[in-house]
C-alpha positions as CSV (number, residue, x, y, z in Angstrom):
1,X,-19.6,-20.1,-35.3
2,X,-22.2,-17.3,-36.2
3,X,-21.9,-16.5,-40.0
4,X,-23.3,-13.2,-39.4
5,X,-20.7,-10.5,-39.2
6,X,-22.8,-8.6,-37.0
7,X,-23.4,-11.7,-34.6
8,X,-21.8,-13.3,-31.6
9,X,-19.0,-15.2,-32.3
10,X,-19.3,-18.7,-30.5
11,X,-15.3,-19.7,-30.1
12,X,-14.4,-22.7,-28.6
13,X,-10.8,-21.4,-27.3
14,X,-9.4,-18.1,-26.1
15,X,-8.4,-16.1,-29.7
16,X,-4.1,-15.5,-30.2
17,X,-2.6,-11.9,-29.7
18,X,-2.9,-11.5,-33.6
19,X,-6.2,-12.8,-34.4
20,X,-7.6,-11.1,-31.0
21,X,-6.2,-7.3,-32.4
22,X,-7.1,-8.3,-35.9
23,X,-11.0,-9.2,-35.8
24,X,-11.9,-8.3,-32.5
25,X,-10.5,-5.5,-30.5
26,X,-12.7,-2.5,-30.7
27,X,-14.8,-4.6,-33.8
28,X,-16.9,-7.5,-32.4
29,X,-17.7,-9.5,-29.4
30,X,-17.2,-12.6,-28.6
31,X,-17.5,-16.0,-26.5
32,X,-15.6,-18.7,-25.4
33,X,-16.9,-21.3,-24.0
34,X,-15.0,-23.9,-21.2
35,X,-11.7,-20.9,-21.8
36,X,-11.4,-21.3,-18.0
37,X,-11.2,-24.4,-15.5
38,X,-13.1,-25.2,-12.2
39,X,-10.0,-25.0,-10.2
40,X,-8.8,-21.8,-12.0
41,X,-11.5,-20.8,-9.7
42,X,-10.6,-21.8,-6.3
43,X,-8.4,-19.1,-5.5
44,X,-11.0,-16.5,-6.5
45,X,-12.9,-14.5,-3.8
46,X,-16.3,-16.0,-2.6
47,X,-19.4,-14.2,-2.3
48,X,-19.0,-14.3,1.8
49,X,-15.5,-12.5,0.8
50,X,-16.7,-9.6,-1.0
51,X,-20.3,-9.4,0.9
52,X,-17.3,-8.9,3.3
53,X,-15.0,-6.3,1.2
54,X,-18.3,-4.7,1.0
55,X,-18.8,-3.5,4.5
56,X,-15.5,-1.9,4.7
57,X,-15.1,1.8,3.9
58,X,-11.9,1.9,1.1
59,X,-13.5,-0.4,-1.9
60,X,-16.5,0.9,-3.7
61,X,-19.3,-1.2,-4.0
62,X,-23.1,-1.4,-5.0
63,X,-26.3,-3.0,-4.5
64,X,-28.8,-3.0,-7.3
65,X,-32.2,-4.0,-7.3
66,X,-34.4,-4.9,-10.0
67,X,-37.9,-4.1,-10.6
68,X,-39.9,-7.2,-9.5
69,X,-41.8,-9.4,-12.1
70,X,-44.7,-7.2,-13.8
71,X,-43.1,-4.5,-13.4
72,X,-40.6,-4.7,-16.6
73,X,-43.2,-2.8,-18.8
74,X,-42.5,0.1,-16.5
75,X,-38.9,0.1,-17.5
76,X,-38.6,2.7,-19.6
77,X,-39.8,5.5,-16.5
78,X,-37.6,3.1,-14.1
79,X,-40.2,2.1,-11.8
80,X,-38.7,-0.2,-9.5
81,X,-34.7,0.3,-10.4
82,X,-32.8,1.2,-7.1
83,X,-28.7,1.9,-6.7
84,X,-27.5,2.5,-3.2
85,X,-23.5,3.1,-2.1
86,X,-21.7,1.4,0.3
87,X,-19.8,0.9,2.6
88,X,-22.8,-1.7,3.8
89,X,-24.2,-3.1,6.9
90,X,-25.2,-6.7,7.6
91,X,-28.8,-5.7,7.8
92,X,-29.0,-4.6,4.3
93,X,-28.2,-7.8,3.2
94,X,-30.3,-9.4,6.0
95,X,-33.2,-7.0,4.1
96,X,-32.3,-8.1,1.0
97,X,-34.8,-11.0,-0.7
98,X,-33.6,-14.2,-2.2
99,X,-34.2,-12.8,-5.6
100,X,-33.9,-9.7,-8.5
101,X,-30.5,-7.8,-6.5
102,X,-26.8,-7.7,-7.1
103,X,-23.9,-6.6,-5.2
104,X,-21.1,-5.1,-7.3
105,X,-17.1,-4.2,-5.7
106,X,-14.9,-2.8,-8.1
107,X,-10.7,-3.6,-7.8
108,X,-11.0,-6.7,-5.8
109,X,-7.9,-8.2,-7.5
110,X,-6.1,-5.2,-5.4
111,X,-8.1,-5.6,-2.1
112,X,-8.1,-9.6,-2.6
113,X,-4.9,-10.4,-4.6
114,X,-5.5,-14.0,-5.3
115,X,-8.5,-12.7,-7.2
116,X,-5.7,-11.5,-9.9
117,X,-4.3,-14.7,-10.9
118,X,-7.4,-14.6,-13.2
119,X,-5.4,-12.2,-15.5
120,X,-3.3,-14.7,-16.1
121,X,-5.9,-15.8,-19.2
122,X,-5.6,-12.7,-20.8
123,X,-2.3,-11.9,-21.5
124,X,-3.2,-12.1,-25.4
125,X,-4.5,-8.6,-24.6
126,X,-2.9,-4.9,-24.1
127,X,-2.7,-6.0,-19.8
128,X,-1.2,-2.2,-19.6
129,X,-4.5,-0.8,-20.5
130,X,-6.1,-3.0,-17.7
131,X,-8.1,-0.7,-15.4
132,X,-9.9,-3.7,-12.8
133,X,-11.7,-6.3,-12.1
134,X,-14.7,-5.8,-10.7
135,X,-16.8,-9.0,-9.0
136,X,-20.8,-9.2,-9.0
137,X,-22.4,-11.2,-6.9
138,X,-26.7,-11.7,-8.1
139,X,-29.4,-13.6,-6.8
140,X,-32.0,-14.7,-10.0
141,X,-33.5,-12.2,-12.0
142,X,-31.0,-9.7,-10.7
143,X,-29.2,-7.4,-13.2
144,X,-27.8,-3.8,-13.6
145,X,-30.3,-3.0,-16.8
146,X,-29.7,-2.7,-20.7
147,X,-26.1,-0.4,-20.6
148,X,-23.0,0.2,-22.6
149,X,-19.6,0.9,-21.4
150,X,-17.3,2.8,-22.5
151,X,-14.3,0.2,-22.3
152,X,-13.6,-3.4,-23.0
153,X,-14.5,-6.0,-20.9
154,X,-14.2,-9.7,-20.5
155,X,-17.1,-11.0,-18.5
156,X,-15.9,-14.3,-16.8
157,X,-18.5,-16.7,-15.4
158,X,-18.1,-18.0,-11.9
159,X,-20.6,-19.7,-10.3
160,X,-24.7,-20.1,-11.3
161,X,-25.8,-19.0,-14.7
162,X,-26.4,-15.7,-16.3
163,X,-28.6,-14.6,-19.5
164,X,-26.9,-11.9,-21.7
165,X,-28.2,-10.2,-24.5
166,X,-25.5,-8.2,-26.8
167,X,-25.8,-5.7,-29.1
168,X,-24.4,-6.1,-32.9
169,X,-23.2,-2.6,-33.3
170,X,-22.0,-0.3,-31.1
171,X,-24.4,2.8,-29.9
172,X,-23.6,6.3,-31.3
173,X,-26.1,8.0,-29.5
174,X,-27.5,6.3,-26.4
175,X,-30.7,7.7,-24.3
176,X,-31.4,7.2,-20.4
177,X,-34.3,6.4,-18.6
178,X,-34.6,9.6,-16.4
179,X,-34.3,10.9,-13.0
180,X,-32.2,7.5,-12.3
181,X,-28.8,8.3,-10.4
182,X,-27.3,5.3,-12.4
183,X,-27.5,4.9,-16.1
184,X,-29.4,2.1,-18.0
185,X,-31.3,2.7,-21.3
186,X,-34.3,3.7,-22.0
187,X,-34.9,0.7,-25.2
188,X,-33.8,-2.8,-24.5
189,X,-31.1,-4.6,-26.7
190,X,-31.7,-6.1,-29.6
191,X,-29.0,-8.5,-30.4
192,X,-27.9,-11.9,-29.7
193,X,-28.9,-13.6,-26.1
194,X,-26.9,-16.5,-24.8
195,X,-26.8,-18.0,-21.6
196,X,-23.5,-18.9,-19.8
197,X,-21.9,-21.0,-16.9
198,X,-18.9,-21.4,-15.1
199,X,-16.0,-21.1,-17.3
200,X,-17.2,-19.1,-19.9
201,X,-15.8,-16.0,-21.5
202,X,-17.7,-12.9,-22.8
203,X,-15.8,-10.0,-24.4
204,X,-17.6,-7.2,-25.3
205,X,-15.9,-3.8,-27.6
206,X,-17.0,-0.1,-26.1
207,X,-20.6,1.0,-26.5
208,X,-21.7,-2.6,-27.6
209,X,-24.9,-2.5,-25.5
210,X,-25.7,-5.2,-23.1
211,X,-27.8,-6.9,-20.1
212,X,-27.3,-9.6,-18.1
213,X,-30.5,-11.1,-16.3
214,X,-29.1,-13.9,-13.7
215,X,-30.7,-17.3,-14.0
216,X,-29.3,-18.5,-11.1
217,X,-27.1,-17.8,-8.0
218,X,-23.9,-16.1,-9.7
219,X,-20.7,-14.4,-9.2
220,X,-19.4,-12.3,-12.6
221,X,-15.6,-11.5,-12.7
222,X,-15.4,-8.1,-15.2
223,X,-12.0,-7.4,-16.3
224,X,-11.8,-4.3,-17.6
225,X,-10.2,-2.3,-20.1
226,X,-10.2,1.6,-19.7
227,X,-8.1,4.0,-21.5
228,X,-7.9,7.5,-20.5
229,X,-9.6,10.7,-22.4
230,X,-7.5,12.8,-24.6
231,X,-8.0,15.5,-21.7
232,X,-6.6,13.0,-18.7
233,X,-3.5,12.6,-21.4
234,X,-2.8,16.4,-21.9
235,X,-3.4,17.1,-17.8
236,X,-1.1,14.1,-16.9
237,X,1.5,14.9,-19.1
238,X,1.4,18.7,-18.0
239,X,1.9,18.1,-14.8
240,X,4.9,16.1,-15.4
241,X,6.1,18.6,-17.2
242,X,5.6,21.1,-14.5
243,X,7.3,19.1,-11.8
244,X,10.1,18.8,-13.8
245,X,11.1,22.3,-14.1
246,X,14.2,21.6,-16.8
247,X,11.3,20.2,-19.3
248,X,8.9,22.9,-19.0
249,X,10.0,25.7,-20.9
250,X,8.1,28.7,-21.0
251,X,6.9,30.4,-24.0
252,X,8.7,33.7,-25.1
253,X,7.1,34.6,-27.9
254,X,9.9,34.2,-30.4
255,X,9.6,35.2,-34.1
256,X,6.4,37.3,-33.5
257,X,6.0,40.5,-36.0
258,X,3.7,43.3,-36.4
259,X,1.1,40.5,-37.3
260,X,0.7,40.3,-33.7
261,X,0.5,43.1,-32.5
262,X,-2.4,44.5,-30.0
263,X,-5.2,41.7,-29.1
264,X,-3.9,39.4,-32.2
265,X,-2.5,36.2,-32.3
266,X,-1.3,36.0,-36.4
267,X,-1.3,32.2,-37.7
268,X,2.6,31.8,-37.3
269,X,2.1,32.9,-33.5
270,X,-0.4,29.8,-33.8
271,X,2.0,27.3,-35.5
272,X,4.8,28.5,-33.6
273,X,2.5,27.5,-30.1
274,X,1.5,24.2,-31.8
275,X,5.3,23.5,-32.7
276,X,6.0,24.3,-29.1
277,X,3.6,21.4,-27.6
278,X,4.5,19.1,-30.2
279,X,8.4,19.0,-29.3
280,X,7.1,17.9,-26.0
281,X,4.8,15.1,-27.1
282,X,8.3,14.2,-28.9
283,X,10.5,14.6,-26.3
284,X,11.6,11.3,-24.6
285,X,10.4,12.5,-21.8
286,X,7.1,11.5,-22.8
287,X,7.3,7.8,-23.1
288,X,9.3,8.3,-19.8
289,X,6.1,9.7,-18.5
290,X,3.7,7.4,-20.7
291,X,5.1,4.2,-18.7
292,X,4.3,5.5,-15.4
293,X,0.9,7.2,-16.2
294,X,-0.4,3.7,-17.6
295,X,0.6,1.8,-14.1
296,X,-1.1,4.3,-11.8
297,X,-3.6,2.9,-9.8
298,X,-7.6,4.1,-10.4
299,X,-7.9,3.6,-6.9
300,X,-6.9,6.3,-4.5
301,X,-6.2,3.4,-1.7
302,X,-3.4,2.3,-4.1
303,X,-0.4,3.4,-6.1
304,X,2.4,5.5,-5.2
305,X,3.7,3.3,-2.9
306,X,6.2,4.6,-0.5
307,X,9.4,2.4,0.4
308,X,8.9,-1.3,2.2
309,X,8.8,-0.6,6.3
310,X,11.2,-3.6,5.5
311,X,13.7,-2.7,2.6
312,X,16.0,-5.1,1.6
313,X,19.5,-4.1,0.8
314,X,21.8,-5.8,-2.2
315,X,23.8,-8.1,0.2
316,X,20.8,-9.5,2.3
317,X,18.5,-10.3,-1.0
318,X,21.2,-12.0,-2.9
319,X,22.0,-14.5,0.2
320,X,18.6,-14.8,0.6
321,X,18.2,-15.7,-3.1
322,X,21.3,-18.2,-2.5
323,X,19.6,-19.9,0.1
324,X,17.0,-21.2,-2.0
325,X,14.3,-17.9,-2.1
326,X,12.4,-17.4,-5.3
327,X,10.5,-14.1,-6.4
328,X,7.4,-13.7,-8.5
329,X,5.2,-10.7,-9.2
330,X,2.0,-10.7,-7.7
331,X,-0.4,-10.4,-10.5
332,X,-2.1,-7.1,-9.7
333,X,1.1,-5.5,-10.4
334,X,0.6,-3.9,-13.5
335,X,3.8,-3.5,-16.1
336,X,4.4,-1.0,-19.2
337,X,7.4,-1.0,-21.1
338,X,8.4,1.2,-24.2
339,X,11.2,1.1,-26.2
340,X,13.2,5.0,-25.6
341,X,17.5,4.9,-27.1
342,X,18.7,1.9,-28.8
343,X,19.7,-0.8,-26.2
344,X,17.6,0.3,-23.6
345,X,14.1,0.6,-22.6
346,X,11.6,2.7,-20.6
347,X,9.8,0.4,-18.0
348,X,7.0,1.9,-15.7
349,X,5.1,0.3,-12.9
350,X,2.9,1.6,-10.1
351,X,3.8,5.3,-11.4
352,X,7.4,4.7,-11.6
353,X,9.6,4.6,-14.5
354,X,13.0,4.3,-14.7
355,X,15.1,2.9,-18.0
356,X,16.4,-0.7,-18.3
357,X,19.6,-2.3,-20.0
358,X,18.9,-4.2,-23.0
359,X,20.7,-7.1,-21.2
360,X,18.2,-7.4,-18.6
361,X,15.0,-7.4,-21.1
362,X,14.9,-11.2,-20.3
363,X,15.0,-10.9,-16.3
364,X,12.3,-8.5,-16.8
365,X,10.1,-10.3,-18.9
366,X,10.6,-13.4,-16.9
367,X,8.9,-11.4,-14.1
368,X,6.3,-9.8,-16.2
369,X,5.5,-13.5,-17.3
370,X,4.6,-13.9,-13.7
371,X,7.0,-17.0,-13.4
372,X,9.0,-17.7,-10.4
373,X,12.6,-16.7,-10.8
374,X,15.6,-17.8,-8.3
375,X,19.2,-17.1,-8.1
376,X,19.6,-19.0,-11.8
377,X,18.5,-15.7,-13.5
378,X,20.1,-12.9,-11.2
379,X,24.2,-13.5,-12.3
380,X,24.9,-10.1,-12.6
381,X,25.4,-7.0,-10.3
382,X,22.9,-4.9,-12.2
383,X,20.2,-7.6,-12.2
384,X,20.9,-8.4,-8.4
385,X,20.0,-4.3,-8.2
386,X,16.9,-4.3,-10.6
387,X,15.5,-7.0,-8.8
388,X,16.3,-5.3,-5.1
389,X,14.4,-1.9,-6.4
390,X,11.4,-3.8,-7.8
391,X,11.2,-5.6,-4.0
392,X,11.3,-2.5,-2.4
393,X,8.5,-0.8,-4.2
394,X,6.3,-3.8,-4.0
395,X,6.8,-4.7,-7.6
396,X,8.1,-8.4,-6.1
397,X,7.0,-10.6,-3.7
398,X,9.0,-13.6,-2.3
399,X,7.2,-16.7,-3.6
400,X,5.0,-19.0,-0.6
C-alpha cells in the first residue's frame, strides 16, 4: 500500500460500505487488484457485441483515434486526435488499423442486460447514484487523451492490458487543447501510472485527471457515478410541482407593506419568497419526488415504461408463483428508497414512486439484493400486490 496520501492506493480486496465513504468517496483513488473473476466475465458483452450495438441508431457510441507514434509532441495543438459519432458502418471498422483507436458505447448494461450483473460488485456504493456503464473496446496505443470527469467511476478491466496514469489531486481549473470537438488536456498527468489486467479495479473521485494508453487488445467496463447539477434538481422538482397542481401554490404576495411598493422588493418580500420555496423542499412531497428523479433513465430509449403488452393480474401470478416460478430483478433496474412517515417508506424506480409498508421492507430488499425470491416470501395479500405492480412495470423478471 502507497504510504503517500496523495498516491494510489494498491488494495488487495474491494473496500466495505464504511471504509469506502470514509477514505475514499470524493477523497482518493484507488485499486484493486484480482476484485473480479474470469467467469464473472463470461456473461459480459464481447467486442463483436458492441462493434455490433454500435451500428444501430438508439445507443451512442464513439470511435477515437490517436495521434500515431511521433506525433505525441504535437499533443498539446491536437495534431492527429479524431472523434467521430455513430451509429457506424462495417467499413469504418474495416478502415480502421490494427492499432492507436477505440470504440466507446455508453448504457450497454440497458441495451445488453447481462452486461449489468457486473454491478453486482459494487453494491458497497450509493447504486442509486449510478448513471451507466459504458464499454471501450481499444486496439494498442489507443486511448481517449489526459481528461477528468466530472463523476466517479470504477474502471473494470476485461480483456488485454491497459496503462493508466492518475492524478493525486483533483483539477480546479483544467485547460483544453483547442479547436477539438472532444475534450482532453492540454498538459499531461502527473501522477501515479500502473498497468492493469483482467480483474482489476480502478476507482477514480471527480476531476482526478487520467489517461489510459492500451498495451494490448482491451475491453474497459466504466461504471459510472453521475449526480445531477443543482439546476437539474430545482427544474426536476418544479416540474413536479407543476403537474401536481394541489402542491404548487401560487405566490400572493402576503404580508407586503409600503416597503414594497413601486419597482421594490423590501428584504421581508425576499425572506417571505425564500420561506415559500423552502416549505416545498420540506414538503414530503419531495422525497416522494427525489425517489423517482434518481431512477429515471439518462437514456431517452429508456425509462418511463408504459404497462407490460402482457400484464399479469393477482390471481394468475400467485398460481404461477405456486407452481414453482421465481422472480428476480434484472440488474439494470435501478432502486431508491427513502424513509417519508414512521412505518413506511418512499420507494422509487424507473420514475415511479409510490410508498411501502414497513412490513414489506424485507420482500423489498430481498429484490433489491437481486436474489431470487419464490412463493416462500410472498404470504400476504399486500406483498402478492407489490410484487404484481413491480412485474408489470418491468421492475421483475421471472427468473430462467
Amino acid at each position: 500500500m502507497a504510504t503517500d496520501p496523495c498516491a494510489l492506493v494498491i488494495l488487495d480486496h474491494m473496500p466495505l460500505a464504511a471504509e469506502f465513504f470514509e477514505v475514499y468517496w470524493n477523497q482518493k483513488p484507488f485499486l484493486v487488484r484480482n476484485a473480479i473473476g474470469k467467469a464473472d466475465f463470461e456473461p459480459l458483452i464481447s467486442a463483436e457485441e458492441l462493434a455490433g450495438l454500435s451500428l444501430e441508431d438508439a445507443p451512442q457510441s464513439r470511435l477515437m483515434k490517436t495521434p500515431q507514434r511521433g506525433q505525441e509532441g504535437g499533443q498539446k495543438g491536437g495534431e492527429g486526435w479524431s472523434c467521430e459519432f455513430g451509429p457506424f458502418s462495417q467499413q469504418d471498422f474495416t478502415a480502421c488499423e490494427d492499432h492507436n483507436w477505440s470504440l466507446l458505447v455508453q448504457n450497454v448494461e440497458q441495451f445488453h442486460p447481462d452486461t449489468a450483473t457486473l454491478l453486482r460488485h459494487f453494491d458497497f456504493s450509493p447504486r442509486w447514484l449510478m448513471d451507466d456503464i459504458m464499454v471501450s473496446y481499444s486496439e494498442p496505443g489507443g486511448s481517449v487523451g489526459p481528461h477528468i470527469d466530472n463523476y466517479h467511476v470504477f474502471l473494470v478491466q476485461g480483456q488485454g492490458r491497459r496503462q493508466w496514469t492518475v492524478g493525486r489531486a483533483p483539477i480546479v481549473q483544467e485547460q483544453y487543447i483547442e479547436d477539438l470537438d472532444f475534450k482532453i488536456l492540454k498538459e499531461p498527468i502527473e501522477g501515479d501510472a500502473v498497468e492493469v489486467g483482467q480483474g482489476d479495479v480502478l476507482y477514480l473521485p471527480p476531476r482526478f485527471g487520467h489517461q489510459g494508453t492500451t498495451i494490448e487488445r482491451s475491453m474497459t467496463f466504466s461504471v459510472g457515478f453521475l449526480g445531477p447539477k443543482v439546476s437539474e434538481l430545482m427544474s426536476g422538482y418544479g416540474q413536479y410541482l407543476a403537474d401536481n397542481e394541489a402542491q404548487d401554490q401560487r405566490y400572493v404576495g402576503a404580508g407586503l407593506g409600503t416597503q414594497s411598493s413601486g419597482f421594490k422588493i423590501d428584504q421581508k418580500a425576499v425572506e417571505r419568497l425564500r420561506d415559500c420555496l423552502a416549505q416545498r423542499l420540506e414538503s414530503p412531497d419531495f422525497s416522494k419526488w427525489l425517489v423517482a428523479f434518481f431512477t429515471e433513465s439518462s437514456h431517452d430509449n429508456f425509462g418511463n415504461l408504459e404497462d407490460r403488452d402482457d400484464a399479469i393480474n393477482v390471481e394468475t401470478l400467485g398460481q404461477t408463483l405456486a407452481d414453482g416460478a421465481r422472480l428476480i430483478k434484472p440488474q439494470y433496474v435501478k432502486f431508491a428508497i427513502t424513509a417519508a412517515s414512521p412505518g413506511q417508506f418512499n420507494v422509487g424506480f424507473d420514475a415511479h414512486s409510490f410508498i411501502l409498508q414497513e412490513p414489506l421492507f424485507p420482500l423489498l430488499q430481498a429484490f433489491m439484493k437481486e436474489r431470487s425470491v419464490g412463493i416462500e416470501r410472498i404470504q400476504t395479500a399486500q406483498a402478492l400486490k407489490l410484487v404484481v405492480n413491480l412485474f408489470n412495470h418491468h421492475a421483475l423478471e421471472f427468473e430462467d
